[in-house]
C-alpha positions as a LaTeX table, in Angstrom:
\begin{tabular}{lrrr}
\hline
Residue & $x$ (\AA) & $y$ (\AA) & $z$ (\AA) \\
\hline
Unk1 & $-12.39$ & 21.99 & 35.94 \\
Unk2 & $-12.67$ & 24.75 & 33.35 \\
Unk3 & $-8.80$ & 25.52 & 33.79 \\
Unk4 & $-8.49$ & 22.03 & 32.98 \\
Unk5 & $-10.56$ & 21.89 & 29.58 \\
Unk6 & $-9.05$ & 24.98 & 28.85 \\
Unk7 & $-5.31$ & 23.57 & 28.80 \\
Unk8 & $-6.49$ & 20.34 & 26.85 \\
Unk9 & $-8.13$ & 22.39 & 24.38 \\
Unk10 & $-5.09$ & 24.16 & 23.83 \\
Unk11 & $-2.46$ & 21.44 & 23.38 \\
Unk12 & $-5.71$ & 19.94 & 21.17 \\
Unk13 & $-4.48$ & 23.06 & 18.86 \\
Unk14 & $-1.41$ & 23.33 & 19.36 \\
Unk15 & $-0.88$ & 19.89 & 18.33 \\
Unk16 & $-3.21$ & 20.01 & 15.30 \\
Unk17 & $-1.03$ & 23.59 & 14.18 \\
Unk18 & 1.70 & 20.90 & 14.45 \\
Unk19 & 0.47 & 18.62 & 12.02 \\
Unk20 & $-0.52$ & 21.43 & 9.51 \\
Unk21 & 3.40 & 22.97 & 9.96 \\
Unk22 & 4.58 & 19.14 & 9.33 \\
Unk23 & 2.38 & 18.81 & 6.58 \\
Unk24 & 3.86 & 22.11 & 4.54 \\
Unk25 & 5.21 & 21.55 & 1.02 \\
Unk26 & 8.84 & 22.71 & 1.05 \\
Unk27 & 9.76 & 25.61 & $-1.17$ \\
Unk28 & 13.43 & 24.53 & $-1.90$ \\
Unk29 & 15.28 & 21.43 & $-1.58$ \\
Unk30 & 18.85 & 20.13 & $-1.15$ \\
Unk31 & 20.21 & 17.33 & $-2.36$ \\
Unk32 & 20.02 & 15.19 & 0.96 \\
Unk33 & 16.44 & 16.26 & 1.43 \\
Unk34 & 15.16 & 14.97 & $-1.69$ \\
Unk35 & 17.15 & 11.54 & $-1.59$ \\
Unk36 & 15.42 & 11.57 & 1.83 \\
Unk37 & 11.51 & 12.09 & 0.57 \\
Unk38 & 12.36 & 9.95 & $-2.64$ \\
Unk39 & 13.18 & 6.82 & 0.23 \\
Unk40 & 10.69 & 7.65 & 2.32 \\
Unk41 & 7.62 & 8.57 & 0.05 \\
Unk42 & 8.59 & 7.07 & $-3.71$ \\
Unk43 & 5.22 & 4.77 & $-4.60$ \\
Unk44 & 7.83 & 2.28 & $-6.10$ \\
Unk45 & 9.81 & 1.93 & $-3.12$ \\
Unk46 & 6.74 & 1.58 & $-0.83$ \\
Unk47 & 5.38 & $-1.42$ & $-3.12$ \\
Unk48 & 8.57 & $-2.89$ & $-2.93$ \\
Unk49 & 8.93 & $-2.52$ & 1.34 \\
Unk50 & 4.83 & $-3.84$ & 1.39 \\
Unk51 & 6.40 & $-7.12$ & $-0.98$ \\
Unk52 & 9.17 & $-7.60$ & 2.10 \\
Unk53 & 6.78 & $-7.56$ & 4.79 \\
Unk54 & 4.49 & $-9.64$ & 2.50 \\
Unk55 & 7.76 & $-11.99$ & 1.99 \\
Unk56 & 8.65 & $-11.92$ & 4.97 \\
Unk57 & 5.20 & $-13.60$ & 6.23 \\
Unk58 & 6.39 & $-16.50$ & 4.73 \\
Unk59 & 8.45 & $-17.38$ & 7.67 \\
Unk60 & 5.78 & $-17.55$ & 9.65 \\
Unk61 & 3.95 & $-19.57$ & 7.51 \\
Unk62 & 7.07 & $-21.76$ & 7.71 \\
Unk63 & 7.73 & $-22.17$ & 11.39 \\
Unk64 & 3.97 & $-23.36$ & 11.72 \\
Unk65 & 3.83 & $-27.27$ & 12.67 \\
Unk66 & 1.14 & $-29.25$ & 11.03 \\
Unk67 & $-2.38$ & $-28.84$ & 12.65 \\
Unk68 & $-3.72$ & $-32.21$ & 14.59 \\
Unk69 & $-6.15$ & $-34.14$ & 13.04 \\
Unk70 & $-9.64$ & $-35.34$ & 14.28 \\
Unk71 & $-12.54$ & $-37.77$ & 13.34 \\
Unk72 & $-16.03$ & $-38.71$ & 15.02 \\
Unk73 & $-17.64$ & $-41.81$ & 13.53 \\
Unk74 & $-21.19$ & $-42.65$ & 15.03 \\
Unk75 & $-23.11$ & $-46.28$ & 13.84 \\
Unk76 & $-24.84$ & $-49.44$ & 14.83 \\
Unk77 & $-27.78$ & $-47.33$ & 15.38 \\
Unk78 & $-30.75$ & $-49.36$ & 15.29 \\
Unk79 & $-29.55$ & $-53.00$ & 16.01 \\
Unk80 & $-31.48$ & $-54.91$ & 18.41 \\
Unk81 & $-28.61$ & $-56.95$ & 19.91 \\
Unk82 & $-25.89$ & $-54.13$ & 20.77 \\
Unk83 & $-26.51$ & $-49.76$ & 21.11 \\
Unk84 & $-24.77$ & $-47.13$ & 19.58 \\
Unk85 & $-21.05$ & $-47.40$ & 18.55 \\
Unk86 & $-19.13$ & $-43.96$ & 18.68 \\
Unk87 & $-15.49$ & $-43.55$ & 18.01 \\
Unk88 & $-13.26$ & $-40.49$ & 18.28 \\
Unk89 & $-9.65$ & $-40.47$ & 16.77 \\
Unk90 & $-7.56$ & $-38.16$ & 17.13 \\
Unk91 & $-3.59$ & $-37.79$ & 15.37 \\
Unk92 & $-0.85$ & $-35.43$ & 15.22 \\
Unk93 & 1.38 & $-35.17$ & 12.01 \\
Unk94 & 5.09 & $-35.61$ & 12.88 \\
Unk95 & 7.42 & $-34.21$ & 10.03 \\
Unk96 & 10.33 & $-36.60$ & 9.59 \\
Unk97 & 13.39 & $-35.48$ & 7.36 \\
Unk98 & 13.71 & $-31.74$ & 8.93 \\
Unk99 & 11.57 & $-30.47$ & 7.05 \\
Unk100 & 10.28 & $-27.37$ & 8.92 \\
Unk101 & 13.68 & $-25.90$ & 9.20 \\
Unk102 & 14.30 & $-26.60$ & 5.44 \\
Unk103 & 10.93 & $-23.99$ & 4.75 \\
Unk104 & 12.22 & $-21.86$ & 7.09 \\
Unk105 & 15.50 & $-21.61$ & 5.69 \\
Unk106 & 13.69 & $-21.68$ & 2.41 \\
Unk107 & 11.63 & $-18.45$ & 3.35 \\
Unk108 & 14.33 & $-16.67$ & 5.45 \\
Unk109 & 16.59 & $-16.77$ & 2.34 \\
Unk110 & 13.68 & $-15.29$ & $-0.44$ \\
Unk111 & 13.26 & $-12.70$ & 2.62 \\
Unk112 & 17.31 & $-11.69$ & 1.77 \\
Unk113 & 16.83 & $-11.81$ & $-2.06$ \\
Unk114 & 13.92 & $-9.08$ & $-1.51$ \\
Unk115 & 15.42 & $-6.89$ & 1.41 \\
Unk116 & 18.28 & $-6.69$ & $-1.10$ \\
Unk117 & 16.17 & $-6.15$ & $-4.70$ \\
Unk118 & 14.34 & $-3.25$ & $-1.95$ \\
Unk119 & 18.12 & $-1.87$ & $-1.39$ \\
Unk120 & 18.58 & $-2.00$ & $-5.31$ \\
Unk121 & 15.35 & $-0.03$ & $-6.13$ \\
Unk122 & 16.28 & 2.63 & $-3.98$ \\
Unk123 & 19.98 & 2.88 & $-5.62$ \\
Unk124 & 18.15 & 3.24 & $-8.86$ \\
Unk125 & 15.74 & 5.63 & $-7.83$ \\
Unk126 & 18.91 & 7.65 & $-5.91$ \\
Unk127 & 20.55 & 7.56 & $-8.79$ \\
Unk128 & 17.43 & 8.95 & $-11.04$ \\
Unk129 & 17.29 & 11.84 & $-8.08$ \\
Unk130 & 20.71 & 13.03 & $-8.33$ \\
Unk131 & 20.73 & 12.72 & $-12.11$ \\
Unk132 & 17.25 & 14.71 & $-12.14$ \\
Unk133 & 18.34 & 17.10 & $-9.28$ \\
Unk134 & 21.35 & 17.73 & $-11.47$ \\
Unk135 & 19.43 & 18.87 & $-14.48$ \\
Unk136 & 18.03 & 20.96 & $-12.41$ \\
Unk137 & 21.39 & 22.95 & $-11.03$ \\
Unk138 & 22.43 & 22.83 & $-15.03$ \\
Unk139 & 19.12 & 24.77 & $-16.24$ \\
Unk140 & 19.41 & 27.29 & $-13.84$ \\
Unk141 & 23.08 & 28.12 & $-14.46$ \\
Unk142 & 21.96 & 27.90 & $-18.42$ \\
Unk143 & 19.52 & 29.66 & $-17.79$ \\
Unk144 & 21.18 & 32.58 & $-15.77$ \\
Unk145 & 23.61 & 32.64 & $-18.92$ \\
Unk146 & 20.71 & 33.32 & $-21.04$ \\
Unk147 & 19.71 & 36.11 & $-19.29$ \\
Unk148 & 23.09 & 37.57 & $-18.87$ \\
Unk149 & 23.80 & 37.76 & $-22.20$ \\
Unk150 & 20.18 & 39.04 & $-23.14$ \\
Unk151 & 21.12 & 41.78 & $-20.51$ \\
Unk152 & 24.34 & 42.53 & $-22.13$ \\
Unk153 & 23.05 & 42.38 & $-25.75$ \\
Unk154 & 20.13 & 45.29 & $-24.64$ \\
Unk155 & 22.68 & 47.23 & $-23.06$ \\
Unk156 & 24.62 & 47.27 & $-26.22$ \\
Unk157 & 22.04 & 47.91 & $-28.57$ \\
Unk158 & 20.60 & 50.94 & $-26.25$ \\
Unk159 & 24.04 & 52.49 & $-26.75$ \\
Unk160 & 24.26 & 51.37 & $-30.67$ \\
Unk161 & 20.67 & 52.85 & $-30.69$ \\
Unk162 & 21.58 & 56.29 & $-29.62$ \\
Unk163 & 24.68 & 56.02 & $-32.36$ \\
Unk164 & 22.11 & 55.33 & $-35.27$ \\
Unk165 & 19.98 & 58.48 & $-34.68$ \\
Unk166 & 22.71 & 60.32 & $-34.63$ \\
Unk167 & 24.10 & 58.95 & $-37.36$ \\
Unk168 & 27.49 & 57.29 & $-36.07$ \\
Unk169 & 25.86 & 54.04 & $-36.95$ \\
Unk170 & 23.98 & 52.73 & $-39.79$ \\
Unk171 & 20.28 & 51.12 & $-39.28$ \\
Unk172 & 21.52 & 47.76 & $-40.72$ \\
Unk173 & 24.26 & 47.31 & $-37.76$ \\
Unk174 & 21.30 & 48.06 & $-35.60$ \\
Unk175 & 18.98 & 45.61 & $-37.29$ \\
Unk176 & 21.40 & 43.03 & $-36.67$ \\
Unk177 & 21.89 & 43.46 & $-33.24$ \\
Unk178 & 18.20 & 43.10 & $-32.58$ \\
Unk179 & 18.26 & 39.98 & $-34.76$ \\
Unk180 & 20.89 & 38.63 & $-33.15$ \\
Unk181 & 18.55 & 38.79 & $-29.80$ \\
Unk182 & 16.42 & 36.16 & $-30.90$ \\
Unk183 & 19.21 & 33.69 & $-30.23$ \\
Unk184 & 19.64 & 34.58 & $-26.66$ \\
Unk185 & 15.56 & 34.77 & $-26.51$ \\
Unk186 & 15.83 & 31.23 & $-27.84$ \\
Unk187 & 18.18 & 30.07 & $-25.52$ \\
Unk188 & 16.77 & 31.59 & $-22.63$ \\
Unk189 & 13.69 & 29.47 & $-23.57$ \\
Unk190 & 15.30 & 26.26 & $-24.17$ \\
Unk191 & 16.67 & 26.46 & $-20.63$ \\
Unk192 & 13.02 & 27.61 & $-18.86$ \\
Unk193 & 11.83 & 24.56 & $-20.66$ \\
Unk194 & 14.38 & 22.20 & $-19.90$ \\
Unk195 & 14.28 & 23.46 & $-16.09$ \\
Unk196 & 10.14 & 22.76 & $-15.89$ \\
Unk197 & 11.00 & 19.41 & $-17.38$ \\
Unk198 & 13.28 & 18.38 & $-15.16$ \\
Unk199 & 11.32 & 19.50 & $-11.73$ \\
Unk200 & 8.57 & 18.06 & $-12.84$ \\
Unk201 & 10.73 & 14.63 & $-13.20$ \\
Unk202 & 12.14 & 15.10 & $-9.67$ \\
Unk203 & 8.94 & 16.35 & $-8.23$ \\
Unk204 & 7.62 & 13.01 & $-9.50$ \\
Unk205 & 10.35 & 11.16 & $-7.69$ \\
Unk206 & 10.03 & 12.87 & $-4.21$ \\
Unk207 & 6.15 & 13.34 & $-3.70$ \\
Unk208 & 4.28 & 15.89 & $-5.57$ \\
Unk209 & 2.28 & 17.02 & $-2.02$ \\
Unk210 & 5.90 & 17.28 & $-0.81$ \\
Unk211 & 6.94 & 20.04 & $-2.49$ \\
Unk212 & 5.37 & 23.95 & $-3.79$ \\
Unk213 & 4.59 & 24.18 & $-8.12$ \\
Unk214 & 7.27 & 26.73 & $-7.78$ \\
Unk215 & 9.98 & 25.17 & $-5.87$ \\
Unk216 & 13.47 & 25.71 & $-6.11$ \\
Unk217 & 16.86 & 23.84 & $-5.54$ \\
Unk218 & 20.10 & 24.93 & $-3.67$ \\
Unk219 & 23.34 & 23.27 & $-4.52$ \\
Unk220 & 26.22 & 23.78 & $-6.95$ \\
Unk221 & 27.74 & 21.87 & $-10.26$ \\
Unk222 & 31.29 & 21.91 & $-8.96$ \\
Unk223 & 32.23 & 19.17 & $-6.93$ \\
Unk224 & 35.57 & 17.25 & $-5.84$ \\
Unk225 & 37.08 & 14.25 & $-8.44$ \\
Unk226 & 36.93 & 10.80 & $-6.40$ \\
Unk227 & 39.98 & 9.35 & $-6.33$ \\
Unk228 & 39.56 & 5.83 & $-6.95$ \\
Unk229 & 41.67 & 3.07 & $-9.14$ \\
Unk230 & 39.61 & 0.98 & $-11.06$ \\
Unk231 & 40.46 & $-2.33$ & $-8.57$ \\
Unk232 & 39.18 & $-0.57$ & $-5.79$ \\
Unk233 & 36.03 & 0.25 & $-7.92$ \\
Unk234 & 35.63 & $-3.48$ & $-8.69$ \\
Unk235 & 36.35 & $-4.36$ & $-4.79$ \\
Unk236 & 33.61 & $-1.87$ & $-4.31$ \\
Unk237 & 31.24 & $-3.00$ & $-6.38$ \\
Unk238 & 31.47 & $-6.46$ & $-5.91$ \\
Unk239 & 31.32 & $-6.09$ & $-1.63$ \\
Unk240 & 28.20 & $-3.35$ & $-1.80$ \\
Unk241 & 26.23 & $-3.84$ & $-5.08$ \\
Unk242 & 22.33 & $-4.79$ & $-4.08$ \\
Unk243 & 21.84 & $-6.48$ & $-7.57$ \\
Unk244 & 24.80 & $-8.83$ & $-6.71$ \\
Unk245 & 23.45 & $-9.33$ & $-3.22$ \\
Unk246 & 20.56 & $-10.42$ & $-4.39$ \\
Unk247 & 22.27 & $-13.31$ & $-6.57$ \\
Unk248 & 24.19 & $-14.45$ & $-3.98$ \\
Unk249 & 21.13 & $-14.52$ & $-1.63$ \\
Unk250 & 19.17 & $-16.49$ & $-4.65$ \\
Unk251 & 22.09 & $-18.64$ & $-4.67$ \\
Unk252 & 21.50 & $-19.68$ & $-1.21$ \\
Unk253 & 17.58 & $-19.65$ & $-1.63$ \\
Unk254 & 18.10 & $-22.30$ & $-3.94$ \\
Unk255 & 20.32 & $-24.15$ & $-2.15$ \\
Unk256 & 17.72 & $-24.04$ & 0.35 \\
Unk257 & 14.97 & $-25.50$ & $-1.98$ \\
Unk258 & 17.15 & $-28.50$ & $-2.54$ \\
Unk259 & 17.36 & $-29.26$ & 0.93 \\
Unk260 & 14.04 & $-29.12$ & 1.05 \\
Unk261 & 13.11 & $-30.85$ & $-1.91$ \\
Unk262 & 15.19 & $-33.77$ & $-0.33$ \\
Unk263 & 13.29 & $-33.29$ & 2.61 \\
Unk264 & 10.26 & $-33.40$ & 1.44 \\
Unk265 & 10.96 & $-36.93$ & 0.22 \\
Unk266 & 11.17 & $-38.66$ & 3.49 \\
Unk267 & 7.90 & $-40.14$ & 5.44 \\
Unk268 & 5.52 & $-38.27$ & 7.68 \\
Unk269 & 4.21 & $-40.24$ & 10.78 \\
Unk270 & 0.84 & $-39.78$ & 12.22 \\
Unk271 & 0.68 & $-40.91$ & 15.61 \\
Unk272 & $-2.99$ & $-41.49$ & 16.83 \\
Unk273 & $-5.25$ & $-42.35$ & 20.24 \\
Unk274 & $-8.54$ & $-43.88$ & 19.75 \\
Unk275 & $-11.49$ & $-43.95$ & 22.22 \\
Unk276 & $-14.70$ & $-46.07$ & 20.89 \\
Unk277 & $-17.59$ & $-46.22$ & 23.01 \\
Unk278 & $-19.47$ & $-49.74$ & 22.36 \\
Unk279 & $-22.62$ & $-49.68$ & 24.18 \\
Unk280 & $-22.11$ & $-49.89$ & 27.71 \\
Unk281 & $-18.24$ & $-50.10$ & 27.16 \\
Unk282 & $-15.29$ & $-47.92$ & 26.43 \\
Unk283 & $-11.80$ & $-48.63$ & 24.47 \\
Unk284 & $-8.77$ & $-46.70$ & 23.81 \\
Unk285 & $-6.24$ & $-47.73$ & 21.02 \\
Unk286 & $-3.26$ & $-46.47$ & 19.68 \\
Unk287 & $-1.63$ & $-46.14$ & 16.03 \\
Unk288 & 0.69 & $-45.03$ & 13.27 \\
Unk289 & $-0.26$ & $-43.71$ & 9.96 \\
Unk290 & 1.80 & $-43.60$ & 7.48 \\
Unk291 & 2.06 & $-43.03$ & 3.85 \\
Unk292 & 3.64 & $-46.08$ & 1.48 \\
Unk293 & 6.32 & $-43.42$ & $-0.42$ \\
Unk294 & 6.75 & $-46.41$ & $-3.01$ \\
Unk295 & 6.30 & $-44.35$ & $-6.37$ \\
Unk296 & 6.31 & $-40.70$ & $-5.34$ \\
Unk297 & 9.81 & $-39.92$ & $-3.86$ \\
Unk298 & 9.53 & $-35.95$ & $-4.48$ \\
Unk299 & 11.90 & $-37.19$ & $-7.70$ \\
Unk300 & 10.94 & $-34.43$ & $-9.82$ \\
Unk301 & 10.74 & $-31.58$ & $-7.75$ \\
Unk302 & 14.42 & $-32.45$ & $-6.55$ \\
Unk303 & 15.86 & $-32.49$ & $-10.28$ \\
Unk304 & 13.91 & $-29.16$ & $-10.66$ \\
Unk305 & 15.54 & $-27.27$ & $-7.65$ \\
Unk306 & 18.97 & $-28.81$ & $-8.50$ \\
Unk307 & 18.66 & $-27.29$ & $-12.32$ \\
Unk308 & 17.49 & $-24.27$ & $-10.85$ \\
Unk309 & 20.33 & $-24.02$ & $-8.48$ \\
Unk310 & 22.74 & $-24.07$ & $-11.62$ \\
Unk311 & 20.23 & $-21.55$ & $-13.50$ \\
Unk312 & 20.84 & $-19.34$ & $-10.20$ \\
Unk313 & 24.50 & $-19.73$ & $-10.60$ \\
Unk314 & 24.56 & $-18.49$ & $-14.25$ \\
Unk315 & 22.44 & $-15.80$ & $-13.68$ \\
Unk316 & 24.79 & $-14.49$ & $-10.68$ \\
Unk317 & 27.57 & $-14.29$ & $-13.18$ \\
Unk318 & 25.60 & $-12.47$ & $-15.60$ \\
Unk319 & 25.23 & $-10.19$ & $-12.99$ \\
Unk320 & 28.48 & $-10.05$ & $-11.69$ \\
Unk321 & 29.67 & $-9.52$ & $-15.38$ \\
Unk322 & 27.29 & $-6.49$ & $-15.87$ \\
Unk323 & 28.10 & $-5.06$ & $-12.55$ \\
Unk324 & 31.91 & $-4.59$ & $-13.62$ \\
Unk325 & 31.09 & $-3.41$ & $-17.11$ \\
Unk326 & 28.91 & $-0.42$ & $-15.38$ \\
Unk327 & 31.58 & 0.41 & $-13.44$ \\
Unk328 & 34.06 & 0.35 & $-16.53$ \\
Unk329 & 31.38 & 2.41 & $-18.56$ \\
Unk330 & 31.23 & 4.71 & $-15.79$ \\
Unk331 & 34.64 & 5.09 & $-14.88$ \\
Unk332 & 35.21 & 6.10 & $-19.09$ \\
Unk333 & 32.74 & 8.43 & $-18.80$ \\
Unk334 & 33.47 & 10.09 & $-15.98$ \\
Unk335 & 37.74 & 10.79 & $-17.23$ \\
Unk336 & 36.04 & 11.69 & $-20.37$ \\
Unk337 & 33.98 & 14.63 & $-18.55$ \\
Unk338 & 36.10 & 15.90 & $-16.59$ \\
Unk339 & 39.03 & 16.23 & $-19.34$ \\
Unk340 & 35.65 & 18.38 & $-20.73$ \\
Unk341 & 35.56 & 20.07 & $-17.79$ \\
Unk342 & 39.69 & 20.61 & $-17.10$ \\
Unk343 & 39.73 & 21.91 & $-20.83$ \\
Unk344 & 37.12 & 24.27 & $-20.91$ \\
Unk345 & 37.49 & 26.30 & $-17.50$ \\
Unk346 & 41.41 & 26.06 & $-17.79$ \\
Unk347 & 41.59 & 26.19 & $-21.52$ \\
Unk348 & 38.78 & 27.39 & $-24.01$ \\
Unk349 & 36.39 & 28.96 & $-21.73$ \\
Unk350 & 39.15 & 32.45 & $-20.60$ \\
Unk351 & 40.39 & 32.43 & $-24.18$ \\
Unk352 & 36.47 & 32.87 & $-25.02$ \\
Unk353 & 36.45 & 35.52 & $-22.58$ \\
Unk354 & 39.31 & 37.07 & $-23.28$ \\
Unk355 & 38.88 & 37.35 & $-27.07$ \\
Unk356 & 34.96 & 38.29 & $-26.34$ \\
Unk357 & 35.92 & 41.38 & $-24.42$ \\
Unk358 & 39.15 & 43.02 & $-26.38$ \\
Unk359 & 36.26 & 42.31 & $-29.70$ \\
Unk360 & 33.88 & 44.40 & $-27.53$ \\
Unk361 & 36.30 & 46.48 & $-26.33$ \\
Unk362 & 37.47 & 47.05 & $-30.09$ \\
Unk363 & 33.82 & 47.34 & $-31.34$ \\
Unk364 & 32.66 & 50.11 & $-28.90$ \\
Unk365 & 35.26 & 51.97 & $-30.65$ \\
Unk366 & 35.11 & 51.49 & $-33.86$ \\
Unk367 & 37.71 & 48.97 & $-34.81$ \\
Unk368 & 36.26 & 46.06 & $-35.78$ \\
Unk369 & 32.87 & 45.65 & $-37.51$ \\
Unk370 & 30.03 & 44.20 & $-35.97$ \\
Unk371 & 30.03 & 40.58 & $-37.49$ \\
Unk372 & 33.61 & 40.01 & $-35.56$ \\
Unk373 & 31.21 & 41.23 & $-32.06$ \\
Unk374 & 28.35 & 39.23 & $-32.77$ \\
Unk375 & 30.78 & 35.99 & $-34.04$ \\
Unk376 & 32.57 & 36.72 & $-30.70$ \\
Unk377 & 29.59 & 36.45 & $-28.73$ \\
Unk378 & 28.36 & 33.86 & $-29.83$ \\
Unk379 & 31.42 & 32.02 & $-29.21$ \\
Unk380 & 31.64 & 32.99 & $-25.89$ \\
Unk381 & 28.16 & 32.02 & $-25.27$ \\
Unk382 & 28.52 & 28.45 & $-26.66$ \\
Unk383 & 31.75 & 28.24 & $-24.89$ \\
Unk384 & 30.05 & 28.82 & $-22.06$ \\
Unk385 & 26.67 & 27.31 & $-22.04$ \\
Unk386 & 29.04 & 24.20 & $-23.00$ \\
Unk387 & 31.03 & 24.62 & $-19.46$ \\
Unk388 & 28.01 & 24.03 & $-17.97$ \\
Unk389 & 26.50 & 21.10 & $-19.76$ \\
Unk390 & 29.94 & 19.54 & $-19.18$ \\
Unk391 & 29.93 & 20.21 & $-15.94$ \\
Unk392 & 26.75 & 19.07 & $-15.10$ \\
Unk393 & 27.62 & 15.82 & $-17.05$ \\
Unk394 & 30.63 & 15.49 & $-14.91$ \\
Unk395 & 28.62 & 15.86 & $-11.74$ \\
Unk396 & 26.12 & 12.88 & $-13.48$ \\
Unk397 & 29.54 & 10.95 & $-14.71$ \\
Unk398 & 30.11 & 10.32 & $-10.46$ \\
Unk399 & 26.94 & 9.58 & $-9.90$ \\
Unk400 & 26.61 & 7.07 & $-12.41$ \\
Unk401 & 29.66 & 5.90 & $-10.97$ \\
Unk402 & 28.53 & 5.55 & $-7.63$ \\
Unk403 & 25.71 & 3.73 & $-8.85$ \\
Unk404 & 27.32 & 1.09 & $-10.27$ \\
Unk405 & 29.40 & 0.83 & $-7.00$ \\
Unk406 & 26.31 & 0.80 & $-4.69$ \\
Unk407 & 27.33 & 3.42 & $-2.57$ \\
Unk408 & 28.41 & 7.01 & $-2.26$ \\
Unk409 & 31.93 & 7.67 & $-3.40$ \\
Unk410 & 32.51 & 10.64 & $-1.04$ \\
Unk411 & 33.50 & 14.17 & $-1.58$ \\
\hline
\end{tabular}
């Protein structure tokens, strides 16, 4: 027995030490794991998944037949001649016209507009991670530049500062140098502040209990160039786009709501059984109720779900129409970044280089003067710091792209 409270105890921990270790904020994140917390935890996309299950009640609701109805009636109490009279009736609604399958058809169909306006929330809020995660990857490298350059301007001015007291340079070329360390400084800032801004704007997205205050993000900026023609972008878009979907289900849903407005106009029946109780004796009788559907034919509410049904229509269009001009937009942007991208690494950026060292070079020796190092520098820098902006705007370009698709475009 004691062996036996023993082991539960222990699994008792060992499964509690499990829930702490699955409960641990992560310290660095990919790509896939924070598109994975973002579905999974995002307070939008859980209001949104509680509205479909909320929606998708309705079908119940719908399916249900109408409940039976029942009446006592007790009188003649007090006569002299005859007793008591009771009677108990008893009917059962019968819906003529189909109209129970018209709600459910009704409610299944607003059930496919949500389930797809849940699928568009989370390509919004993917695309808001990836853009976010990619400010992220674009700091860093920005602000690794920073530092390397800081690094390299302190090594020069050590050197330069050894020159000066012995005389080789003058205090002014010094003075500049150390001036000239402010815009590194500055830059170096700029990027610590644009890198807190933009984890606190994808710690927002995934769960703030998910992750540490200090966490980090492993990935890189370069990435492969979809090939796609613009056709095959539009094919794309219009077979996988939630938003569009989601008209074409509201389409349906009102189609739905006519039938069911037309429904709605025919006669219910209410058969019913009757047992009275007259003194000593007992009847049963039988009957139909009916409504008289001689000036209320459900007219209105079938105009109003037929002009709906055309307001559906337009507003599928619109959508349709604003689909393809994201994917246009996109597809611009995205050749416009990477001709960025093409011309700076296989262009600008090794002429920077190039003309950044041989000034160095030159300057360490005494052939140029220190404004042509310090104008060469900071060349080089911008050249840089602009590679990486461009391609982190690249890397946003396909997923801006992809968005507008409504799916992944691949590697």
């Amino acid at each position: 027995m004691v062996r036996l409270v023993t082991a539960v105890c222990c699994l008792a921990l060992l499964g509690a030490a499990g829930g702490v270790r699955a409960q641990e904020r992560l310290a660095a994140l990919t790509l896939e794991q924070a598109l994975r917390l973002a579905s999974e935890t995002n307070p939008n996309v859980r209001a949104k998944e509680f509205e479909l299950k909320a929606v998708g009640a309705n079908e119940i609701t719908a399916g249900l037949r109408p409940n039976p109805t029942m009446s006592f009636l007790a009188e003649q109490f007090g006569l002299r001649d005859s007793g008591p009279q009771y009677t108990v009736n008893i009917g059962q609604p019968l819906e003529l016209g189909g109209k129970r399958q018209r709600r459910i058809d009704s409610a299944t169909a607003q059930t496919k507009v949500t389930a797809h306006e849940l699928a568009d929330l989370r390509r919004q809020i993917d695309f808001q991670v990836k853009k976010t995660f990619t400010d992220i990857l674009v700091a860093k490298d920005a602000l690794a530049l920073a530092e390397q350059n800081l690094s390299t301007l302190d090594d020069l001015e050590k050197i330069q500062r050894i020159r000066a007291e012995k005389g080789d340079l003058s205090g002014l070329e010094l003075l500049r140098i150390q001036v000239q360390r402010f815009t590194f400084e500055r830059d170096a800032a700029d990027a610590r502040q644009a890198l807190k801004a933009a984890k606190i704007g994808l710690r927002s997205l995934v769960g703030a209990d998910k992750v540490t205050d200090d966490f980090d993000v492993t990935g890189s900026l370069e990435v492969k160039p979809p090939a796609y023609t613009q056709s095959e972008l539009y094919r794309r878009a219009l077979d996988a786009r939630p938003d569009i979907r989601a008209a074409e289900a509201a389409r349906n849903k009102a189609k739905a709501d006519i039938n069911l407005a037309k429904a709605n106009a025919w006669w219910d029946i209410t058969p019913q059984i009757e047992y009275q109780r007259i003194g000593p004796d007992n009847t049963i009788g039988f009957g139909v109720g009916l409504p008289l559907r001689v000036f209320d034919r459900n007219q209105g509410e079938i105009v109003r779900t037929q002009a709906d049904a055309l307001r559906v229509d337009a507003v599928r269009d619109a959508v349709v129409v604003r689909a393809l001009s994201e994917v246009d937009t996109a597809l611009a942007a995205l050749q416009t970044e990477r001709g960025k991208v093409d011309a700076l690494r296989d262009t600008y950026l090794p002429k920077a280089k190039q003309a950044r060292d041989t000034v160095e070079f030159a300057y360490r020796r005494g052939g140029v003067s220190l404004l042509d190092y310090l104008d060469a520098q900071r060349t080089y820098r911008e050249t840089n710091l602009q590679y990486v902006q461009a391609l982190g705007n690249y890397r946003s370009a396909i997923y801006l792209l992809e968005a507008a698709v409504g799916g992944p475009l691949g590697d």
